[in-house]
C-alpha positions as CSV (number, residue, x, y, z in Angstrom):
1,X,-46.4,-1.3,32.8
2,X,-44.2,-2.4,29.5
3,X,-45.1,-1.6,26.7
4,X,-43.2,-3.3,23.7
5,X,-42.2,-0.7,21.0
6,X,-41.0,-1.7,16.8
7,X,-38.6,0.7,15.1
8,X,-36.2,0.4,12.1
9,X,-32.9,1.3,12.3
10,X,-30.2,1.6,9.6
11,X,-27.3,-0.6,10.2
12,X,-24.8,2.1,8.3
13,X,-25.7,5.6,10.0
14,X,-28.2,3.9,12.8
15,X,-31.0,6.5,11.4
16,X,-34.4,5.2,12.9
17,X,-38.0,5.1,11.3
18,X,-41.3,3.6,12.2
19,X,-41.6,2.3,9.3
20,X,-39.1,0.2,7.0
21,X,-37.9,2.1,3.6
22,X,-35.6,1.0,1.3
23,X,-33.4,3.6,1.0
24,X,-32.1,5.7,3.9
25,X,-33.2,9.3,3.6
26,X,-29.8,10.1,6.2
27,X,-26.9,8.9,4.3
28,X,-28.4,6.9,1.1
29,X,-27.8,3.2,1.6
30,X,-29.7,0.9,0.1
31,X,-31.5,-2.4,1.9
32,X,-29.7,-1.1,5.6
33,X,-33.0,-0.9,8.2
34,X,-33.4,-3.6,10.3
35,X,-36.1,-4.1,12.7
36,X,-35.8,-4.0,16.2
37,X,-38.4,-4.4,19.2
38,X,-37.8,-2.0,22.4
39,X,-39.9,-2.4,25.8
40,X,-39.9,0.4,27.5
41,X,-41.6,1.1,30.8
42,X,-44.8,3.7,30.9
43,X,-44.1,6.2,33.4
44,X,-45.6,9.3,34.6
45,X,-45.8,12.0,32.1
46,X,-43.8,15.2,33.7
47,X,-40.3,16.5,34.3
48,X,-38.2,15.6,37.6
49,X,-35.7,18.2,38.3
50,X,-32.3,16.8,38.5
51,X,-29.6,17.5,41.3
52,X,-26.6,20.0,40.1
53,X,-23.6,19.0,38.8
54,X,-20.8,19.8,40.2
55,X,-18.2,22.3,37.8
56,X,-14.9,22.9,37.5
57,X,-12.1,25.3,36.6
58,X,-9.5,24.4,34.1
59,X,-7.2,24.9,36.5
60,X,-8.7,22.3,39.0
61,X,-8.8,19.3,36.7
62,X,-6.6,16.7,38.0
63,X,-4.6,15.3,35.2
64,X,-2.3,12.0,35.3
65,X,0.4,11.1,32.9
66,X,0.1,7.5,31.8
67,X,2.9,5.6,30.1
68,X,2.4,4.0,27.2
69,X,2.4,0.2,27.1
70,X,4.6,-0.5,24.0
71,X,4.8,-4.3,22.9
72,X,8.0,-4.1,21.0
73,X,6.3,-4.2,17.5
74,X,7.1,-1.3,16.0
75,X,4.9,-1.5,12.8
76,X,1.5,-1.6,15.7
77,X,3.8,1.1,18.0
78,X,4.1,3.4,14.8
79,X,0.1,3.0,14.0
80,X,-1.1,3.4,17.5
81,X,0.8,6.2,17.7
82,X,3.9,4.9,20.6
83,X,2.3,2.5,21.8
84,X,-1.7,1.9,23.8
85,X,-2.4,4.2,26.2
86,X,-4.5,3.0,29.7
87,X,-7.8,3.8,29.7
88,X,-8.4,3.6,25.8
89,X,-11.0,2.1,24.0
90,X,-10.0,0.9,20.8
91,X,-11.3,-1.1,17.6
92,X,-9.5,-3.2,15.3
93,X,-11.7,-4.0,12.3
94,X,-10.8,-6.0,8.8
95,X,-12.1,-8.9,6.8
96,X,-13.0,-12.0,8.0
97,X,-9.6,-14.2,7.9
98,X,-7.2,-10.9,7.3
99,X,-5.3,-11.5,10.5
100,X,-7.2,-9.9,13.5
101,X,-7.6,-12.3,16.1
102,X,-3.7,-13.4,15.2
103,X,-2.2,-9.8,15.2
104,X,-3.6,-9.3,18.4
105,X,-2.4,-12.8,20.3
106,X,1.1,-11.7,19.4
107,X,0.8,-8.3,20.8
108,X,-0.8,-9.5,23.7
109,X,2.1,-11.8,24.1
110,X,4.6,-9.1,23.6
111,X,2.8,-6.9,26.0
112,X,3.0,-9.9,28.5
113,X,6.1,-10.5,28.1
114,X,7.2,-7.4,28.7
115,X,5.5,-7.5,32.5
116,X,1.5,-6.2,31.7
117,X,-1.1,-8.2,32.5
118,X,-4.1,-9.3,29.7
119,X,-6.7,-10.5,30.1
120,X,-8.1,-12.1,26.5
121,X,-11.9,-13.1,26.0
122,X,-12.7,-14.9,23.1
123,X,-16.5,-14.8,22.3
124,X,-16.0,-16.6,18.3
125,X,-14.0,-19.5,18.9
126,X,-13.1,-22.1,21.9
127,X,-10.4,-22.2,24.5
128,X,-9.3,-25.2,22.3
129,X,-8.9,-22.9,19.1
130,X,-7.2,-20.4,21.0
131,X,-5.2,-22.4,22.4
132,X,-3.7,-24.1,18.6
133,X,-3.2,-20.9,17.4
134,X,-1.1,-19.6,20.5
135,X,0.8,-22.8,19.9
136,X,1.4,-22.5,16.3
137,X,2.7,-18.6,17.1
138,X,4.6,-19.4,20.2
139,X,2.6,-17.6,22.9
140,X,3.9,-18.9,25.9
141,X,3.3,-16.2,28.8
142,X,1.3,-17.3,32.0
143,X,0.5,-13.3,32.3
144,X,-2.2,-13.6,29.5
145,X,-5.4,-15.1,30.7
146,X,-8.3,-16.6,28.7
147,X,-12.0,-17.3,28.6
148,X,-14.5,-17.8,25.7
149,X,-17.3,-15.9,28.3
150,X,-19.6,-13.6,26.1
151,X,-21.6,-12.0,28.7
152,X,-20.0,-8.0,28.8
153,X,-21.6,-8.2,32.2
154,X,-19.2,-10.9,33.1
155,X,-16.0,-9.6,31.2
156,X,-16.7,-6.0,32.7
157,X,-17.4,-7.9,36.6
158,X,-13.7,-9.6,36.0
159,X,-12.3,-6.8,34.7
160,X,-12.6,-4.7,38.1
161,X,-11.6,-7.6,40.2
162,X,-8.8,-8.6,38.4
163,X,-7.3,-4.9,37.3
164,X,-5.2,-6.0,34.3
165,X,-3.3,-3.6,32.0
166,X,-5.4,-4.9,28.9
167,X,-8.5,-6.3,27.6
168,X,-8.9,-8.1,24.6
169,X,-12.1,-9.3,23.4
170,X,-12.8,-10.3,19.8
171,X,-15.2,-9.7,18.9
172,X,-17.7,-7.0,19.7
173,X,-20.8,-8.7,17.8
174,X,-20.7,-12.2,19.5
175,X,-20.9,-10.9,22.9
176,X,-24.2,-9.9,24.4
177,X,-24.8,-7.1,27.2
178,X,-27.5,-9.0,29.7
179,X,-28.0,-12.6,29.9
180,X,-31.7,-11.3,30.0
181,X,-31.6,-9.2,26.9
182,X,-34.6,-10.3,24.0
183,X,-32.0,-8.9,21.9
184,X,-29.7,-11.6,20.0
185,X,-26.0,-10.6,19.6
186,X,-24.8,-8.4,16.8
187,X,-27.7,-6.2,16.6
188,X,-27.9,-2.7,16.1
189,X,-28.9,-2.0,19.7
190,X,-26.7,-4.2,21.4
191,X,-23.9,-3.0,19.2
192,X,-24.9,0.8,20.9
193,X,-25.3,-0.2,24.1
194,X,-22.1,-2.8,24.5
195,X,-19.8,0.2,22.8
196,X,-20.9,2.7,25.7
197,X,-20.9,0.1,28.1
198,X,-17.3,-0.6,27.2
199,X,-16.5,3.2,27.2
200,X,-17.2,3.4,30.4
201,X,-15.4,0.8,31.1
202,X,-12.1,1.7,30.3
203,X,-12.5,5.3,31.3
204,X,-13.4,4.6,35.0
205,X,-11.0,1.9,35.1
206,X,-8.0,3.1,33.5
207,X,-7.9,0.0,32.0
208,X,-6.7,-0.5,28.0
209,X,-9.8,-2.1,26.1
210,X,-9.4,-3.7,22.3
211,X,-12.3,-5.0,20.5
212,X,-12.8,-6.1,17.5
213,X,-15.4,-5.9,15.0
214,X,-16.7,-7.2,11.7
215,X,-16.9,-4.8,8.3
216,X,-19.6,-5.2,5.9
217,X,-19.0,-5.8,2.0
218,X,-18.7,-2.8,1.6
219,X,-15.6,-2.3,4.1
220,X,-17.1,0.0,6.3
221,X,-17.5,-1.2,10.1
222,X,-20.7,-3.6,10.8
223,X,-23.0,-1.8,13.1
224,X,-24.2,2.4,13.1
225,X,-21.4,4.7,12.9
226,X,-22.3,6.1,17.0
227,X,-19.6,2.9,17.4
228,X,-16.6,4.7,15.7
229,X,-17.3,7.9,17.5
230,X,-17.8,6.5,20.7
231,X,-14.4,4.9,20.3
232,X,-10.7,6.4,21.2
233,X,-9.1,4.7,18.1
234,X,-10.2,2.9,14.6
235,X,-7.8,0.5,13.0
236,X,-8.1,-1.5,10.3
237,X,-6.3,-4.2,8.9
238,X,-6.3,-5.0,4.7
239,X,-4.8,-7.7,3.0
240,X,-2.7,-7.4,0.1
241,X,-1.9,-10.5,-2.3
242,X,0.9,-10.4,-3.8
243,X,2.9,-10.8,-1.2
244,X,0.7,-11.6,1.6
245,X,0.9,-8.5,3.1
246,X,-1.7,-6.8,5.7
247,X,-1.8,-3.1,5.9
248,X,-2.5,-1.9,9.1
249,X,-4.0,1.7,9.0
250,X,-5.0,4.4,11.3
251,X,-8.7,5.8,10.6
252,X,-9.1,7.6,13.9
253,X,-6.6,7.8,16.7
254,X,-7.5,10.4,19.5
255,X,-4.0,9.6,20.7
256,X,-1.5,10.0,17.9
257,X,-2.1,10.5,13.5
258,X,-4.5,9.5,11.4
259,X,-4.0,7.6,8.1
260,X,-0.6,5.8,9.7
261,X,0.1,2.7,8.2
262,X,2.5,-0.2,9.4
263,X,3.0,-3.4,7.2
264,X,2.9,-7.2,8.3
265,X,3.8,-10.1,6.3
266,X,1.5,-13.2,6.2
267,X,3.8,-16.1,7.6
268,X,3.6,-19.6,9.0
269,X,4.6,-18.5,12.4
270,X,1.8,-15.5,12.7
271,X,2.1,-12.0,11.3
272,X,5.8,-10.6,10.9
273,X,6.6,-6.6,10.5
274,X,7.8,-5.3,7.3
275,X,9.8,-2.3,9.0
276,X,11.1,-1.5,5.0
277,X,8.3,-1.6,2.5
278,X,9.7,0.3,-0.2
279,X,12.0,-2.5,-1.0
280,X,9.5,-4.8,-1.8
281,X,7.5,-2.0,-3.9
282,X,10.6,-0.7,-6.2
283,X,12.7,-4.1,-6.0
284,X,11.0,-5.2,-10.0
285,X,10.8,-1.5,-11.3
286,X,12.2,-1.2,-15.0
287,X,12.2,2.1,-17.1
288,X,9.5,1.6,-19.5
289,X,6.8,3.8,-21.2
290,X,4.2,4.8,-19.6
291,X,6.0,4.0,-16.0
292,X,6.8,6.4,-13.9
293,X,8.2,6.5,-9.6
294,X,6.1,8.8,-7.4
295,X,6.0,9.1,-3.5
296,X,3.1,9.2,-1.3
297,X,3.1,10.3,1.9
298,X,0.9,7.9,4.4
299,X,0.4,9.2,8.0
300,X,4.3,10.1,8.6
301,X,5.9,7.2,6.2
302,X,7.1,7.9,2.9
303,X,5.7,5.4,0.1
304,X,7.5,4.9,-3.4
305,X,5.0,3.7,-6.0
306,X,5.0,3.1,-9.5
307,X,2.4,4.6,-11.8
308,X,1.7,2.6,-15.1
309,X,-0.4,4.0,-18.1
310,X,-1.2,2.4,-21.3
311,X,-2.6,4.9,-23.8
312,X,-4.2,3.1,-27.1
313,X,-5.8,4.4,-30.1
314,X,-9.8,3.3,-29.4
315,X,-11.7,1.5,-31.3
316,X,-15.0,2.4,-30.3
317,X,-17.2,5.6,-30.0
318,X,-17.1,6.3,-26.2
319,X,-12.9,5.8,-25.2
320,X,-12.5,3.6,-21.9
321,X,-11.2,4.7,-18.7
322,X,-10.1,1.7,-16.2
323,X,-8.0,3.1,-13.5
324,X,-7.1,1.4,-10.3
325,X,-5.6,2.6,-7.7
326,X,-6.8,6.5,-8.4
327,X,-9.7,8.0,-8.4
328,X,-10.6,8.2,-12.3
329,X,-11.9,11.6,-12.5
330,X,-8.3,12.7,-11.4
331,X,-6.7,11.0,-14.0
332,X,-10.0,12.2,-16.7
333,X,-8.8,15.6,-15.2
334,X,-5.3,15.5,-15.7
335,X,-5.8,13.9,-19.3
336,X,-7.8,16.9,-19.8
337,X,-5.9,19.9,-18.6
338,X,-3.1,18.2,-21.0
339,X,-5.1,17.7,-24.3
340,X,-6.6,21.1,-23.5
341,X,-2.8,23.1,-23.2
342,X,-0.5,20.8,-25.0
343,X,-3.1,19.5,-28.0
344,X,-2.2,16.5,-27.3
345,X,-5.4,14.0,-28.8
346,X,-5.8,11.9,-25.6
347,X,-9.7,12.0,-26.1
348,X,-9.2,9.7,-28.6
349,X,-7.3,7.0,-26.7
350,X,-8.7,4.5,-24.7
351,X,-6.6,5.2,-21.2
352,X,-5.6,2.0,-19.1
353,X,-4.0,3.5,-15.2
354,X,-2.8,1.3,-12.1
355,X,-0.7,2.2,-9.2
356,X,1.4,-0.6,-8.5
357,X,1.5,-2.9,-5.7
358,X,-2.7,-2.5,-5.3
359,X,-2.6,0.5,-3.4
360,X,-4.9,3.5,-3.5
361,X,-3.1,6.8,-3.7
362,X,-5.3,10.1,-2.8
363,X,-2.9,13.1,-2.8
364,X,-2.6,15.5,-4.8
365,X,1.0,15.4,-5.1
366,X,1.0,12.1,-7.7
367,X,-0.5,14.6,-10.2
368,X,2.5,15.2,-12.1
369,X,3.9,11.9,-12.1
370,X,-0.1,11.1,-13.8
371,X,0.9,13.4,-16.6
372,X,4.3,12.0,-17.1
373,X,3.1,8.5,-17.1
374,X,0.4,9.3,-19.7
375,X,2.5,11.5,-22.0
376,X,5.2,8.8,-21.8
377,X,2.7,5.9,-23.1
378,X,1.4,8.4,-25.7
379,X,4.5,9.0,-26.9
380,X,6.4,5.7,-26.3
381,X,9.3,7.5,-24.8
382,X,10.3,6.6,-21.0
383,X,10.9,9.1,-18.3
384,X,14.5,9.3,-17.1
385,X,16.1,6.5,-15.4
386,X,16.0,6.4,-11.7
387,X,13.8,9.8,-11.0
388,X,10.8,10.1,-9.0
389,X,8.0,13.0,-10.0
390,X,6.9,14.7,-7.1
391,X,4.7,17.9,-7.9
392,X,0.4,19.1,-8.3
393,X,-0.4,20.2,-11.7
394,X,-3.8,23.2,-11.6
395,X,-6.4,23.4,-13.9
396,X,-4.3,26.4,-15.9
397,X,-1.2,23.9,-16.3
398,X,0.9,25.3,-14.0
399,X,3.4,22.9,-11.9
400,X,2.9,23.6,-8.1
401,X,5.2,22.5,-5.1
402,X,4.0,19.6,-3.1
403,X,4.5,19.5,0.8
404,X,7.0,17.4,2.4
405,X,9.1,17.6,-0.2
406,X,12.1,17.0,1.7
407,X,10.7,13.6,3.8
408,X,9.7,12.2,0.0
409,X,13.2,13.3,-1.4
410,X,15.3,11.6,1.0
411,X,13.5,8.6,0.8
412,X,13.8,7.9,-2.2
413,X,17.4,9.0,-2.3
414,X,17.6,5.3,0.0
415,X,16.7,3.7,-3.3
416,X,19.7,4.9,-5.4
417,X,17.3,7.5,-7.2
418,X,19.1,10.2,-8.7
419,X,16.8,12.6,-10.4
420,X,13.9,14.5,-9.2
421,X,11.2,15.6,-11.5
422,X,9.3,18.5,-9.5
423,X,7.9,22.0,-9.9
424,X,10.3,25.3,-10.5
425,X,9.1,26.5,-7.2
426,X,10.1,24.4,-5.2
427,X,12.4,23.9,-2.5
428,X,14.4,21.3,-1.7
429,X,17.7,20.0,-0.4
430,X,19.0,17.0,-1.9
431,X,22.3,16.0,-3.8
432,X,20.1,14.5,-6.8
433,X,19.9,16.0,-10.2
434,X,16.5,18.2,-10.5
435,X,14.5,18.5,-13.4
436,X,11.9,21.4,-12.5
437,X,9.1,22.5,-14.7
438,X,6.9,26.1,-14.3
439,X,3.7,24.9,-16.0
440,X,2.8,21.6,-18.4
441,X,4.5,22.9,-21.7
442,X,7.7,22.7,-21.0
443,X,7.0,18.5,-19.7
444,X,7.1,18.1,-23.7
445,X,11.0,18.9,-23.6
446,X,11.3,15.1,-22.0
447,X,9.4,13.6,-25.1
448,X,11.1,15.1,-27.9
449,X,9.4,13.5,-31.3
């Protein structure tokens, strides 16, 4: 007999309750539970004993080497860690209109090209949308096959029977498991059920699987996070406006590094690769106070950034703090350790901090080039010309070595940077003049009054 069951289940953390509430007590998000209705059939209360399974030795698992599929992009080879590996099941996620359904017609074009099969199922637009946007980026292989189905029952059937090298279906919340599911598309059930059905999928199959999937306004992934752990890989593409650019960036990747990044260029013609970013980031860089060069490392790629600061007396009780780009209590912290050692009165300025080019920079290894930019503002005196700071300052002052300091030195060396601004302990090899410091006093020696 069925009997029809209501639950609430939080669309962030997919936490379930009886009852709705309007914050989750699992992971704190507000105005998340959604209700959903499970049938379940009643059946005898007791335990059946299962049959064994059957075990093996380490040394009896069959293992088989699979190549890579590379498509000849390099930017998505670089993130993906070589290339897509059969038998994966991966997500690419991003805003709505970012690029998604675009980046991937062009690698499934590439990929095609190149000999593999696709099969592409388009469950958001029509054969007739498809098919202008394939036009307008020249997609012109007969290996790639389409279909707007959005039954997973249907794209799983014609998966086995036509055994292609890749399946592409965007996206993950239009399509629905059972043609006889109560259930409408995109909830949190069907989201769970559709991401293992998939799973299984490519795993038995040996067969590539790509999804994608809507983000909420809050950037994080629609649907409970059970989807990004059932997955093999999470990708997500971000825009960036001021030059069109979309990042492309590793969050998980069973199969190569997390945090990659490769950059595309917004164009009439689809989404081109940026193979040398750094000459769009330092190509308008002037000497200035209050700028200073840093380099981030993202994933294995080097990054050259300029840090700006503005440091103004304030004009009201409570000073402001408007960084972008950093977390602020990094840049609170090194504003502190400074006016703590150095008595310098930066408790009394209103502190304005961006990272140029509207990226976020997390490392620790920025944190003297943080000092330098807000010492240089204070004091209206610019670093030297064409250096890059490279270096983690501790709460006692003291100038510590950063790691891959050799990766960051020789990329910027590219750029025609000459001096390095890093920490006494340091080592490096590099033809560049270095400027090394043991601890935040002697910084002062580049700001004389």
């Amino acid at each position: 007999m069925a009997k029809e069951k209501k639950t609430y289940c939080c669309s962030n953390c997919g936490c379930k309750t009886s009852k709705w509430v309007g914050c989750c007590p699992t992971c704190g998000e507000w105005n998340s539970f959604i209700e959903e209705r499970i049938t379940t059939e009643v059946k005898e209360s007791g335990c059946r004993s299962g049959e064994p399974v059957k075990l093996f030795s380490i040394d009896a698992i069959q293992t088989e080497q699979h190549e890579r599929m590379c498509s000849g992009v390099q930017e998505w080879d670089r993130v993906l860690g070589g290339g897509i590996l059969p038998g994966s099941f991966l997500i690419l996620t991003g805003d709505p209109g970012i690029g998604k359904s675009t980046l991937l017609l062009q690698i499934a074009n590439a990929l095609a090209q190149a000999g593999r099969k696709v099969l592409y199922f388009s469950s958001e637009e029509s054969l007739q949308q498809v098919k202008n946007r394939a036009c307008r980026l020249g997609v012109t292989s007969h290996n790639i096959l389409f279909s707007d189905q959005a039954n997973l029952e249907g794209i799983v059937a014609t998966g086995k029977a036509e055994k292609p090298d890749l399946v592409i279906i965007d996206s993950i919340q239009n399509c629905l498991l059972s043609e006889d599911s109560s259930t409408i598309p995109g909830t949190i059930g069907q989201l769970r059920e559709s991401g293992f059905y998939l799973m299984r999928f490519a795993k038995e199959n040996t067969i590539a699987t790509v999804v994608t999937g809507h983000i909420t306004k809050d950037g994080h992934i629609a649907g409970p996070k059970v989807l990004e752990h059932m997955v093999d890989g999470l990708f997500y593409l971000q825009g960036e406006d001021r030059w069109h650019t979309r990042i492309l960036r590793s969050v998980k990747n069973r199969f190569g590094t997390i945090n990659e990044i490769g950059f595309f260029e917004m164009r009439e013609h689809g989404l081109q690769e940026v193979a040398n970013i750094n000459q769009y980031l330092i190509s308008d860089i002037s000497s200035a106070p209050g700028s200073v060069l840093v380099c981030t490392v993202e994933g294995s790629r080097p990054l050259l950034l300029e840090l700006q600061a503005l440091c103004v007396a304030s004009k009201f009780g409570v000073p402001q703090r408007i960084v972008t780009g950093l977390d602020h209590k990094r840049v609170s912290l090194i504003a502190a350790i400074l006016e703590k050692n150095l008595h310098v009165k930066l408790s009394s300025q209103d502190i304005f901090f961006k990272v140029s080019g509207g990226f976020s920079i997390k490392e620790s290894s920025v944190d003297l080039g943080i000092a330098l930019a807000l010492l240089s503002s204070y004091f209206q005196v610019p670093v030297p010309e064409k250096s890059v700071a490279i270096g983690e300052i501790n709460l006692a002052g003291h100038v510590k070595p950063a790691n891959y300091v050799d990766l960051r030195v020789r990329e910027a060396e590219k750029f025609g940077i000459t001096k390095v601004l890093g920490s006494r302990r340091q080592k490096m090899q590099t033809a560049c003049e270095t400027i090394l410091f043991k601890n935040i006093y002697e910084l002062l020696k580049l700001f004389p009054e």
